[in-house]
C-alpha positions as CSV (number, residue, x, y, z in Angstrom):
1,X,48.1,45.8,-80.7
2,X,49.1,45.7,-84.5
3,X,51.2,42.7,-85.9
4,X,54.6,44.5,-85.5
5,X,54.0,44.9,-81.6
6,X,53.1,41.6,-81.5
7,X,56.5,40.4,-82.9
8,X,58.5,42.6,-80.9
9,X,56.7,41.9,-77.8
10,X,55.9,38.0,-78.1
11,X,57.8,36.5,-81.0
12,X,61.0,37.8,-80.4
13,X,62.0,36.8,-77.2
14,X,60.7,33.2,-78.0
15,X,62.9,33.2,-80.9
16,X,66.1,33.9,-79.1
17,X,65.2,30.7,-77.0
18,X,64.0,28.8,-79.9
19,X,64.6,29.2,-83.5
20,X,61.8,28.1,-85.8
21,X,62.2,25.3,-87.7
22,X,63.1,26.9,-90.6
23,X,64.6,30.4,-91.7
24,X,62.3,30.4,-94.2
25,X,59.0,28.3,-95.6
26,X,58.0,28.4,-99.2
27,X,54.8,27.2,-100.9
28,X,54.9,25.2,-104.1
29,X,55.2,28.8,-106.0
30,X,57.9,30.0,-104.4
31,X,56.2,32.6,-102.1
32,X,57.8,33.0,-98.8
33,X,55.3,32.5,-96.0
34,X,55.1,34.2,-92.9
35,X,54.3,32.9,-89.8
36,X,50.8,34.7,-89.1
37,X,48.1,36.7,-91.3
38,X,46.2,39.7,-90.2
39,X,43.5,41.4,-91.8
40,X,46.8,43.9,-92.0
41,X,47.9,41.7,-94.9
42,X,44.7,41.3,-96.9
43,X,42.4,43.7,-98.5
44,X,38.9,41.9,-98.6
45,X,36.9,44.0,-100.7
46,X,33.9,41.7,-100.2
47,X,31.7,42.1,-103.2
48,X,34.4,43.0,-105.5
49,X,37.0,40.3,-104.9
50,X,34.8,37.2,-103.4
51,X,31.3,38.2,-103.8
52,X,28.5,34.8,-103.1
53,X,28.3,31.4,-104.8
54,X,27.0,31.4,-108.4
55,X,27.3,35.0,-108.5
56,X,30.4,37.1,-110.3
57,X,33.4,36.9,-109.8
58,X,32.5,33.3,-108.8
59,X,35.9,33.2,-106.4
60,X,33.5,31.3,-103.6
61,X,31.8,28.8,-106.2
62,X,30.3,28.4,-109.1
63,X,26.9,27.4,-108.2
64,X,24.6,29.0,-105.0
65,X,24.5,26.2,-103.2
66,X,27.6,23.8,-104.2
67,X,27.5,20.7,-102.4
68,X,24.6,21.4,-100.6
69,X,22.7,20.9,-103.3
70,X,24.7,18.4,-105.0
71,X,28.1,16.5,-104.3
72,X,30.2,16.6,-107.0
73,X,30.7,14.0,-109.4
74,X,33.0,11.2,-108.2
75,X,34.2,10.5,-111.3
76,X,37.8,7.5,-111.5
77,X,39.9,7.3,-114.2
78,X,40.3,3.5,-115.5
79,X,40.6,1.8,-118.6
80,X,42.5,-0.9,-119.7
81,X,43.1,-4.2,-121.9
82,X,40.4,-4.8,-124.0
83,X,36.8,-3.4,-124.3
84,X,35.2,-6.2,-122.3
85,X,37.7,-5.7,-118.7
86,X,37.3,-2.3,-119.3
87,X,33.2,-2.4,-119.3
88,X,33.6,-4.9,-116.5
89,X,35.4,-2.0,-114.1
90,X,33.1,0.3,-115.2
91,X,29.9,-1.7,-114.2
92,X,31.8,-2.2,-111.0
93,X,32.8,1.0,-110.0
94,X,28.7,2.2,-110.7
95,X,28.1,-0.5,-108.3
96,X,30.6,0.8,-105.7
97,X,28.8,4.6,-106.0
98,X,31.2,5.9,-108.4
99,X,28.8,8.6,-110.4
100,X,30.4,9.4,-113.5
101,X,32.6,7.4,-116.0
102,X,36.0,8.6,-116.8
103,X,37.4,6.6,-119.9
104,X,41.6,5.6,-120.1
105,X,42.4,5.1,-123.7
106,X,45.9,2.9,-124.6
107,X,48.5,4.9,-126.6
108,X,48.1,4.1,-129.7
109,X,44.3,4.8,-129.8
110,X,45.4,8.2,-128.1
111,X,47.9,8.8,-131.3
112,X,45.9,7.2,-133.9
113,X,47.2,4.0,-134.8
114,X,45.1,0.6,-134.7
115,X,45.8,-1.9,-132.7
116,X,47.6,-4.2,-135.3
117,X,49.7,-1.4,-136.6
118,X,53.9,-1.2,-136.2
119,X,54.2,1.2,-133.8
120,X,51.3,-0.1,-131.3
121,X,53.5,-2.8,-130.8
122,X,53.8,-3.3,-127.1
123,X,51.5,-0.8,-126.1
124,X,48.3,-2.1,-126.8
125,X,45.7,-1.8,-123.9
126,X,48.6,-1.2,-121.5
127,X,47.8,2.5,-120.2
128,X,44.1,2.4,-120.7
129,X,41.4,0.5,-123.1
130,X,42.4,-0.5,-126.9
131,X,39.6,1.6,-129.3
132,X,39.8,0.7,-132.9
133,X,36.4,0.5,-133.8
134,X,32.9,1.2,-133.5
135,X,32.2,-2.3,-132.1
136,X,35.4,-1.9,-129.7
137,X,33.1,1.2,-128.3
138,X,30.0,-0.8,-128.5
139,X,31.5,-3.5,-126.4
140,X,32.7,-0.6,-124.0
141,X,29.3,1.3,-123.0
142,X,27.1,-2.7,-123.4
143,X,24.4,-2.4,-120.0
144,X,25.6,1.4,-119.8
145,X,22.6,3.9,-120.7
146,X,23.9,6.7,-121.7
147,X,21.3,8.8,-121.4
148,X,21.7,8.3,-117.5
149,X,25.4,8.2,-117.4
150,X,27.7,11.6,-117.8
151,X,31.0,10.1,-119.0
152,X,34.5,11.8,-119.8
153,X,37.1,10.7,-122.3
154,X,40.7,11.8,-122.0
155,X,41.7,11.8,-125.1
156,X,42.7,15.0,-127.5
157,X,44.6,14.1,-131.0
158,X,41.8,11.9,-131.8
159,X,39.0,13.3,-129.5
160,X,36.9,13.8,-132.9
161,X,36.9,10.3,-133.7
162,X,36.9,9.0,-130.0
163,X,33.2,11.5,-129.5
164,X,31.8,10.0,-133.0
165,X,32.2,7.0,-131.9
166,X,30.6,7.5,-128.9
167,X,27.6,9.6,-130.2
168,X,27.1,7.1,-133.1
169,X,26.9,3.9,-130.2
170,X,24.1,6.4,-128.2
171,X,22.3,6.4,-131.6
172,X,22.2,2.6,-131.7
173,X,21.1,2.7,-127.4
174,X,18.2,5.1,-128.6
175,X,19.7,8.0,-127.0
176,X,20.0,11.0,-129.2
177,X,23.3,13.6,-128.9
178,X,21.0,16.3,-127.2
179,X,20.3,14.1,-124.2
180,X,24.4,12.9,-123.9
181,X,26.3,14.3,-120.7
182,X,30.1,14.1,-120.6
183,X,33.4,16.0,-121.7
184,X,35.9,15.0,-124.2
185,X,39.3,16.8,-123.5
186,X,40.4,18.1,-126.3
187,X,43.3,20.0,-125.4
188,X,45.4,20.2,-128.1
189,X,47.8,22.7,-126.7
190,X,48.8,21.4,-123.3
191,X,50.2,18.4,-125.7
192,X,52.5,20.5,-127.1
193,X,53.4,21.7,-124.0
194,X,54.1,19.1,-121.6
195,X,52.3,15.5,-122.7
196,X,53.4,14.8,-125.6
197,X,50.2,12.9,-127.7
198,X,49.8,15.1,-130.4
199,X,50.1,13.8,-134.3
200,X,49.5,17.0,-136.6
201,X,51.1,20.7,-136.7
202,X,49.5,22.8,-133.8
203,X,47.5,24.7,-136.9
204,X,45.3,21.4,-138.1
205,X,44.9,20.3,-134.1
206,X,43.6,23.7,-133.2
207,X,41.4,23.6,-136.0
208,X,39.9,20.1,-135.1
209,X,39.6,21.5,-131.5
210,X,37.7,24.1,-132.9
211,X,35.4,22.3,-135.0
212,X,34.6,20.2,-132.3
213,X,33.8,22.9,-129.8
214,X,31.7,24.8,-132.7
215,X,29.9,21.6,-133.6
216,X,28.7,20.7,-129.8
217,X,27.9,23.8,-128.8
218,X,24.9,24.0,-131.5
219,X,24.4,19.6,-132.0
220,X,25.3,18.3,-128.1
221,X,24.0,21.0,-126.2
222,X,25.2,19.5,-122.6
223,X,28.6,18.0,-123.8
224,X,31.9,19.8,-122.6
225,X,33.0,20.1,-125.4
226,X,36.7,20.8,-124.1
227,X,38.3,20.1,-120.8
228,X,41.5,23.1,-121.1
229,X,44.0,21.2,-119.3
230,X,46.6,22.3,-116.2
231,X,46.8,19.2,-114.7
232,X,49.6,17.6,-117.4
233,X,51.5,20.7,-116.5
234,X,51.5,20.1,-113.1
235,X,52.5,16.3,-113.6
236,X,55.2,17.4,-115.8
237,X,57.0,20.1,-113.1
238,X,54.6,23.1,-112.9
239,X,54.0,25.7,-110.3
240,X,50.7,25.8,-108.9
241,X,50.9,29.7,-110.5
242,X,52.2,28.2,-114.3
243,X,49.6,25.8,-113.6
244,X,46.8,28.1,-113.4
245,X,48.4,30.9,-115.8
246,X,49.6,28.7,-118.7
247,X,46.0,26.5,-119.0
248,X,44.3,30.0,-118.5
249,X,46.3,31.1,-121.2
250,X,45.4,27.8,-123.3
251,X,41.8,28.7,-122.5
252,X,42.1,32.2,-124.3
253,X,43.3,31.3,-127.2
254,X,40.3,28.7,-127.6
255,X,38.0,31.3,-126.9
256,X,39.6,33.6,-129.4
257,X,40.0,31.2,-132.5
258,X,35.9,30.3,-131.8
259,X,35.3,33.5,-132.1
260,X,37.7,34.4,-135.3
261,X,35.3,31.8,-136.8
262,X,32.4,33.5,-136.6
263,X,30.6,32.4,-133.0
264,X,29.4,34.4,-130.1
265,X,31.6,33.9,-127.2
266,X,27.9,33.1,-124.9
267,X,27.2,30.7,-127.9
268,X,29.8,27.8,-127.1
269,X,32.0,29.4,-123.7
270,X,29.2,27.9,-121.1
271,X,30.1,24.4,-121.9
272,X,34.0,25.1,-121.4
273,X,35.3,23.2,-119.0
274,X,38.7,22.8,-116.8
275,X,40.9,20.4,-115.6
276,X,43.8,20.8,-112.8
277,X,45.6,18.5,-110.4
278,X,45.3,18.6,-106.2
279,X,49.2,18.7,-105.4
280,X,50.1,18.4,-101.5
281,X,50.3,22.2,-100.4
282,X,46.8,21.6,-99.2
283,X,46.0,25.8,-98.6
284,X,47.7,26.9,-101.5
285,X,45.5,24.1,-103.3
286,X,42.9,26.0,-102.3
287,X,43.7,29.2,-103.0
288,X,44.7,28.1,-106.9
289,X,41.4,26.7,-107.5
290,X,39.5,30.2,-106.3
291,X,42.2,32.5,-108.5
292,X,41.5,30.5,-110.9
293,X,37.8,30.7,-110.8
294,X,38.3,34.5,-110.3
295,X,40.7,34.8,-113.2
296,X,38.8,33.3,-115.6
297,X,35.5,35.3,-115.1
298,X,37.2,38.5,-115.3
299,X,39.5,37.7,-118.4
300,X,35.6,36.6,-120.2
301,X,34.0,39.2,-118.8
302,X,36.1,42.0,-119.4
303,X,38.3,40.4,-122.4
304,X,35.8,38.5,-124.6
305,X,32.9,41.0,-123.5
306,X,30.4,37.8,-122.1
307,X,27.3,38.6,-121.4
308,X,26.0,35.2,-120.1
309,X,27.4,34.6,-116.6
310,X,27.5,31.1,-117.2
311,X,30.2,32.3,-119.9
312,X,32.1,33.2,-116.9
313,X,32.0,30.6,-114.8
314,X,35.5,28.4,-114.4
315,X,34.0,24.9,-114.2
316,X,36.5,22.5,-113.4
317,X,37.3,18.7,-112.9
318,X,40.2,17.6,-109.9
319,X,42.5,14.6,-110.1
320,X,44.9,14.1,-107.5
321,X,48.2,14.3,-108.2
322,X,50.0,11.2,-110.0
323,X,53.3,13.1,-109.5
324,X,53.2,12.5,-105.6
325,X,52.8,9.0,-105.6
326,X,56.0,7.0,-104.4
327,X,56.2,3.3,-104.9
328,X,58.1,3.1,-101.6
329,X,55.8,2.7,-98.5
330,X,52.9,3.1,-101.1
331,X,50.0,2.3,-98.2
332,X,51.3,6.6,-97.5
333,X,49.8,7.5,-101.0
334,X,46.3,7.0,-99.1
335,X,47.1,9.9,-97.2
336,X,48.0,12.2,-99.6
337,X,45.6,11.2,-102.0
338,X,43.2,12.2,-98.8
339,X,44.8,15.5,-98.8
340,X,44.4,16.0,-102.2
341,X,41.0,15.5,-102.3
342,X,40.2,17.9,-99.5
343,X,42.2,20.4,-101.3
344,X,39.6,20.1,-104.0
345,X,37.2,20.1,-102.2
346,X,37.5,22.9,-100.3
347,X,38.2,24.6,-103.5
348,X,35.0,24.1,-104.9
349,X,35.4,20.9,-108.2
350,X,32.8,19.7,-110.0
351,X,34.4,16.4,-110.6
352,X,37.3,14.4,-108.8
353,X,39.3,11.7,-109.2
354,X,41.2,10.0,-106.5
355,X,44.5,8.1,-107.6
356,X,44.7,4.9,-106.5
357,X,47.8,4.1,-103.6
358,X,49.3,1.8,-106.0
359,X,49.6,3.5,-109.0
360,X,53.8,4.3,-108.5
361,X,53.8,0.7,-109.2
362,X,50.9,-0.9,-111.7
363,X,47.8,-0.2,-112.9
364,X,45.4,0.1,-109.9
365,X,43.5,-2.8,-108.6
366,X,40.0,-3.7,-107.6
367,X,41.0,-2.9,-104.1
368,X,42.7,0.1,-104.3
369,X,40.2,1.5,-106.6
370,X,37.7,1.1,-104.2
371,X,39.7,2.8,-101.5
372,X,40.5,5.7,-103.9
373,X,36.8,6.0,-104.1
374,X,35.6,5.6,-100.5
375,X,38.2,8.5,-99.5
376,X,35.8,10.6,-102.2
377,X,32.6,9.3,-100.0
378,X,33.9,9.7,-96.9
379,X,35.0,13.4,-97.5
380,X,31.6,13.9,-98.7
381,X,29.7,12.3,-96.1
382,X,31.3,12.3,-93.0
383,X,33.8,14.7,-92.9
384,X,31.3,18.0,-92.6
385,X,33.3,20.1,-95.4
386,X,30.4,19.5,-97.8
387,X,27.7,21.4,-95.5
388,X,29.0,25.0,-95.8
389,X,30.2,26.7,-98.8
390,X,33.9,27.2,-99.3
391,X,34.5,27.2,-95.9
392,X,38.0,28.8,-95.9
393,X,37.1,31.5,-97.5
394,X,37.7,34.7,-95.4
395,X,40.7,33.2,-93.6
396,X,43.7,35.6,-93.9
397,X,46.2,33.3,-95.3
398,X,43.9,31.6,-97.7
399,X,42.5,35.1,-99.3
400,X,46.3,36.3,-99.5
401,X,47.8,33.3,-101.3
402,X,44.2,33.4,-103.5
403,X,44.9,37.2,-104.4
404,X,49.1,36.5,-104.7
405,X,48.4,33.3,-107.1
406,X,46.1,35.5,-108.9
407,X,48.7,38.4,-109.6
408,X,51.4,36.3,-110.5
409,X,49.4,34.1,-112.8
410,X,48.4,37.3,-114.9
411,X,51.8,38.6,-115.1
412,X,52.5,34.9,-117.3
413,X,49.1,35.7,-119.0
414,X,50.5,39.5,-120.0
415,X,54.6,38.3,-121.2
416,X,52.5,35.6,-123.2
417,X,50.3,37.8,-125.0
418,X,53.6,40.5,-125.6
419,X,55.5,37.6,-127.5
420,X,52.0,36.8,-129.5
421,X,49.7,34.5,-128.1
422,X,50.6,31.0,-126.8
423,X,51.1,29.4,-129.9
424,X,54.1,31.7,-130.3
425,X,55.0,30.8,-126.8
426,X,54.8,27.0,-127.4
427,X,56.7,27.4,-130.8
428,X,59.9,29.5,-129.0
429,X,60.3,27.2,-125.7
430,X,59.1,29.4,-123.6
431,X,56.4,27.8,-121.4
432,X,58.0,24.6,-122.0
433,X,61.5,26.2,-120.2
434,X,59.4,27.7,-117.5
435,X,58.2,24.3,-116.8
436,X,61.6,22.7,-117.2
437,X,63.1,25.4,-114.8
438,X,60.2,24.9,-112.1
439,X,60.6,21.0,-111.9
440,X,64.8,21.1,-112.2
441,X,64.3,23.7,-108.8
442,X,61.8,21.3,-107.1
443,X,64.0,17.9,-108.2
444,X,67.1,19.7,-106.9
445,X,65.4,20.9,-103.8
446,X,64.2,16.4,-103.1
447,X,67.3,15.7,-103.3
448,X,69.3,18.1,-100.5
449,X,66.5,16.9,-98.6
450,X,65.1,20.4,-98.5
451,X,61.7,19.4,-100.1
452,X,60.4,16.3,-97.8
453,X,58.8,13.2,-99.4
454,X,58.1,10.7,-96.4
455,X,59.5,7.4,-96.9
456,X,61.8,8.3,-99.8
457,X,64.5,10.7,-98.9
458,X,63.0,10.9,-95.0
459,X,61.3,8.6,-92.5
460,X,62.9,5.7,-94.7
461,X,62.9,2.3,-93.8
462,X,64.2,-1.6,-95.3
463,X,61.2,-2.7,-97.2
464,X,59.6,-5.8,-99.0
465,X,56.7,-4.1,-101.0
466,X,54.1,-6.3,-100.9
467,X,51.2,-4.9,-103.4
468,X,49.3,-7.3,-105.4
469,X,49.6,-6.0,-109.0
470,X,47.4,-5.9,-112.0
471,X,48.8,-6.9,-115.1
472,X,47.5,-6.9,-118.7
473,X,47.8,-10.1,-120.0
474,X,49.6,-11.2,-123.3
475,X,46.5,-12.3,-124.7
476,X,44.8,-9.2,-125.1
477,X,46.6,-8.2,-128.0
478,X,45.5,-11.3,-129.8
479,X,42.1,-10.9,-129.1
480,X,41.9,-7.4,-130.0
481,X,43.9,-7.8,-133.3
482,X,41.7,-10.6,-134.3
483,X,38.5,-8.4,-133.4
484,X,40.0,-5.7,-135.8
485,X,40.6,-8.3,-138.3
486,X,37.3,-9.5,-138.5
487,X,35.4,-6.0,-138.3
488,X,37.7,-5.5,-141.4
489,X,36.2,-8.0,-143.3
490,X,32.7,-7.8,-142.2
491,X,32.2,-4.1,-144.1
492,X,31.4,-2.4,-147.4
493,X,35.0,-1.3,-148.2
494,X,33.6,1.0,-150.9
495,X,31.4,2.8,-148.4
496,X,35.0,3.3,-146.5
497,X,37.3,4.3,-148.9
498,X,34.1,6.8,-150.2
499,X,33.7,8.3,-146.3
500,X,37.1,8.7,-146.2
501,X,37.9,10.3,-149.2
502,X,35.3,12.8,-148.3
503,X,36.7,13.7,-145.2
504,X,40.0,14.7,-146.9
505,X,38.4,16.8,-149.3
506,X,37.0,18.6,-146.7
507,X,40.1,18.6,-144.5
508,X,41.9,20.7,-147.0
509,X,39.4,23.4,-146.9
510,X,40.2,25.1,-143.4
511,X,36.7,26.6,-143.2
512,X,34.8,23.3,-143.3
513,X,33.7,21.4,-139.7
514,X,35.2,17.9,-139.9
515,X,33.0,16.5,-137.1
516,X,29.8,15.4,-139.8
517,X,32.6,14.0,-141.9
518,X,33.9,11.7,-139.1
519,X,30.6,10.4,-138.1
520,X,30.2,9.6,-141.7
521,X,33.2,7.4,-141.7
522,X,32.2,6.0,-138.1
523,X,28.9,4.9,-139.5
524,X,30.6,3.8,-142.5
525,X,32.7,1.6,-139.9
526,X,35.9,3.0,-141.4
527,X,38.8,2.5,-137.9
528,X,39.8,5.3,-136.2
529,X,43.5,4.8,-137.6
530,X,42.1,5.4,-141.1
531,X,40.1,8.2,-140.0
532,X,43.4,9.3,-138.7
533,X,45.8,8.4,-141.8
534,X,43.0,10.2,-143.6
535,X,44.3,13.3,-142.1
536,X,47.9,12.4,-142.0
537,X,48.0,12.9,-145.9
538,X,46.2,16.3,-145.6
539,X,48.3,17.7,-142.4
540,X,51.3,16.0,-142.1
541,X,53.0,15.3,-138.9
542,X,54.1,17.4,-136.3
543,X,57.8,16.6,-135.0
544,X,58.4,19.0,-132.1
545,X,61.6,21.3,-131.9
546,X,64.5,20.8,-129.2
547,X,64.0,22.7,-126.4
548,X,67.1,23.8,-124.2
């Protein structure tokens, strides 16, 4: 019997007495799913298309043994207030099992400004920790060897000064750059896409990208010295496809401007890494991690000519996504956050972060932090996923929505390099549109009640939320201003002002690396918002074009 008998025979009939519950069921991309997958609807050319663990094309994992070997870094996001609070939730996260630090920055250390300047007014340690100065960073890692500790900064318009900092406070630990573990993000591009934090033109940013990914590969040999971002994509309306085929498309033009400046591609690509979000569709979660992975090693292999297969392999960090989290019955955020996880799990990360349930509402708490963390443990140790090595893979549906998310992601990847690279698509709308178009479709389809989200527009019910909530207190600003005030006064101005000048003469030569030049001014304890005015006179500022 072949699938069509089967329908005629047993599926029809049952039909006329009872209609599925839908005419038709979509994933997150917008495939339409049918109800059963045969190997009819898959070709599984083993060695070609899946191949083992650690072995090209990589779609089944990275490494031989995965988790087997080693469970992947359990790595939560926090930062917030002032150095001290911050360090205080990072000591207590270690303590919990958490294996990896993951550092929040506020928004003006994320655009550049001090704390006690104009337009960090209000903001100041409210979405992550307040960094101004060496000592601020000090203060940050005090009791935290950083030798021992791999640790990952989100942050990408100042991720030169952010890393400086950080390398110059593992100097004064002892530790030396060649023994740090970690990942600064660096993504300059998904800014201009769909987050927003960027300060120069997209020509300076890429070059500072650039410098810094040049500069680790040869001075921090184990530092990622990039993390190409889908997940703010995701966050901001993307298809699990755009998701995969716009931060693949990100990744190729890193690759490509490296190169232009003179590297090997097996050089710096090993120490590329990724980041994506876990959305609800839990399979086709799945299936976007291993395209991905796929996708990636045949666009270096056969695209940038690698020769190294560590060049090749997609090595990615998870974070659940923000997006789904509702404020209404908020205690259900646990369960998709679970979800989530799983998803990334299955699909092979490196690194995860699980949102905390009450994040629709504050920043998270001691409490829900720790939950957020023990969903991570309990997947990994008592949920048997971890034992076997992608463990869907083979299943019909899986393989075809791996191979279908694959295709449609390099049909993006092919119109993108037609109109001239992704800058060029940043610069005419079009990814940003695409976006656009992809969340308008998804809000429209919450609101007809077509899309479900349980306990907002289904399964609703008369509520008192009840959530203790963090809150940043008033205070911190004071303390951090005066901080900066008196690191201001307690320096050899001249040794600034000479660091910083410096770095602008070198700024306005395109072919110079600026990362020796800002760990000058670090250890000249200049702030990172003069390090960043520095550059403001030299690039400008970027002021992004109306998209309709």
């Amino acid at each position: 019997m072949n699938k069509r008998e089967w329908e005629e025979k047993y599926v029809k009939p049952l039909l006329q007495k009872a209609p599925e519950r839908k005419k038709e069921f979509r994933t997150a991309s917008g495939f339409v799913v049918d109800r059963l997958y045969t190997p009819e609807d898959v070709d599984i050319d083993y060695e070609k298309k899946l191949g083992y663990p650690g072995v090209y094309p990589f779609t089944r994992g990275v490494y031989p043994t995965m988790y087997r070997g080693k469970i992947w870094t359990m790595r939560q996001y926090a930062g917030f207030g002032t150095a001290e609070e911050t360090n205080r939730r990072y000591k207590y996260l270690l303590s919990q099992g958490q294996t990896g630090l993951s550092v929040a920055f506020d928004l003006p250390t994320q655009i550049g400004y001090d704390s006690d300047h104009p337009m960090a007014l209000g903001e100041v340690g409210k979405v992550g920790v307040a960094i101004d100065t060496i000592e601020d960073m000090q203060i940050l890692f005090d009791g935290i060897p950083l030798d021992k500790v791999s640790t990952s900064m989100t942050i990408n318009s100042t991720a030169a000064q952010i890393l400086s900092m950080y390398i110059v406070v593992a100097e004064m630990q002892g530790v030396s750059k060649e023994q740090l573990r970690g990942t600064v993000q660096n993504d300059m591009l998904k800014e201009y896409i769909a987050r927003g934090t960027y300060i120069f033109p997209p020509e300076p940013s890429l070059r500072i990208a650039t410098d810094i990914i040049m500069y680790c590969a040869k001075e921090v040999p184990k530092w990622n010295s990039i993390s190409i971002s889908g997940y703010h994509m995701e966050e901001a309306g993307a298809t699990p496809v755009q998701e995969v085929a716009f931060t693949l498309a990100n990744g190729i033009e890193y690759v490509q401007r490296v190169i232009d400046r003179g590297m090997n591609v097996d050089e710096f690509a090993p120490r590329l890494s990724f980041f994506f979000a876990a959305g609800n569709n839990l399979l086709e979660e799945v299936a976007k991690f291993r395209a991905a992975r796929r996708l990636w090693a045949r666009i270096m292999k056969e695209r940038f000519n690698a020769k190294n297969p560590r060049s090749m392999m997609l090595r990615f960090h998870v974070q659940t996504a923000g997006c789904t989290l509702t404020a209404q019955q908020p205690e259900n955020n646990i369960v998709r956050v679970t979800l989530q996880a799983l998803a990334a799990v299955l699909g092979g990360c490196q690194s995860l972060h699980t949102n905390s349930y009450d994040e629709a509402l504050s920043l998270p708490t001691e409490k829900s932090v720790r939950i957020a963390l023990r969903t991570q443990q309990i997947i990994a140790e008592e949920s048997g996923v971890a034992d076997v090595i992608d463990p869907l893979g083979g299943a019909y549906y899986v393989e075809w929505l791996t191979d279908k998310i694959e295709e449609e992601a390099m049909k993006y990847i092919e119109k993108i390099d037609e109109m001239g690279g992704v800058v060029k698509a940043i610069e005419s709308g079009y990814i940003q549109r695409e976006i656009q178009k992809s969340a308008y479709e998804k809000q429209k389809a919450i609101d007809s009640g077509e899309l479900v989200v349980v306990g907002v527009n289904k399964y609703k019910i008369e509520e008192d939320i009840q959530v203790e909530i963090l809150r940043v207190d008033k205070s911190v600003v004071r303390k951090q201003i005066e901080r900066l005030k008196r690191f201001r006064e307690n320096r050899d101005k001249r040794k600034v002002e000479e660091a910083l000048e410096k770095m602008k003469k070198a700024a306005e030569n395109p072919d110079e690396n600026l990362m020796p030049y800002f760990l000058e001014a670090v250890r000249a304890r200049a702030t990172l918002g003069e390090m960043t005015d520095a550059l403001r006179e030299v690039f400008g500022e970027y002021r992004a074009p109306q998209i309709f």
